[in-house]
N, C-alpha and C positions, 0 to 999 in steps of 0.2 A: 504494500500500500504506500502511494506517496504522501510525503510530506505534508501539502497540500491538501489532500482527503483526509488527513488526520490532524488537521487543526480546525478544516470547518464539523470534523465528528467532535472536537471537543468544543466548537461553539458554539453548536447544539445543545451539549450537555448543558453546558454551563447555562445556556439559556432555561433549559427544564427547571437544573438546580435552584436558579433564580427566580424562577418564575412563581405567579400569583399562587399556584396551586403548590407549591414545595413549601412555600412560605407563610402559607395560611396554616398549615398544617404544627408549626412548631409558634403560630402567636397564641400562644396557651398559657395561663398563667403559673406554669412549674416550673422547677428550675433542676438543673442537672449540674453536677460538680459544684454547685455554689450558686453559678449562675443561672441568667434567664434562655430558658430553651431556646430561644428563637438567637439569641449573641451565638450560643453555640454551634447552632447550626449553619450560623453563615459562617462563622469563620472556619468549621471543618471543611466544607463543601469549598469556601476559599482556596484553604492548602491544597486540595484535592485537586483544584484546577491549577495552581499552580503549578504543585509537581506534574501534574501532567503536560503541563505547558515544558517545562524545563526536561524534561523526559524527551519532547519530540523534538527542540529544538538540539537536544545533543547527539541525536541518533539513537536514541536507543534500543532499535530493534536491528539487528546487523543482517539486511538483506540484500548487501548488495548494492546498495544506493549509494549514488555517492551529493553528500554533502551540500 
């Protein structure tokens, strides 16, 4: 898969993750580790797109592409 197909698959994601319907689901008023559900969940889902962003821009899948 290229490069390209794997950044607009994670900005898809990232749009699901973000969206109305992810986000409505954690404005509840409980809290997890300390905090409010909904702080945690943006910022795991965050990392999650980060690493994944930092993942495809290093190559990390070794198919033969080059760079």
């Amino acid at each position: 898969m290229r490069r390209g197909e794997k950044l607009i698959g994670l900005l898809l994601l990232a749009a699901f993750l973000f969206g109305p319907v992810m986000i409505g689901l954690f404005q509840r008023p409980a809290m997890l580790f300390g905090a409010p559900a909904l702080l945690v969940y943006v910022f795991a889902a965050w990392g999650l797109v980060i690493a994944l962003l930092a993942r495809i821009a290093r190559g990390g899948d070794r198919d033969g592409e080059a760079p």
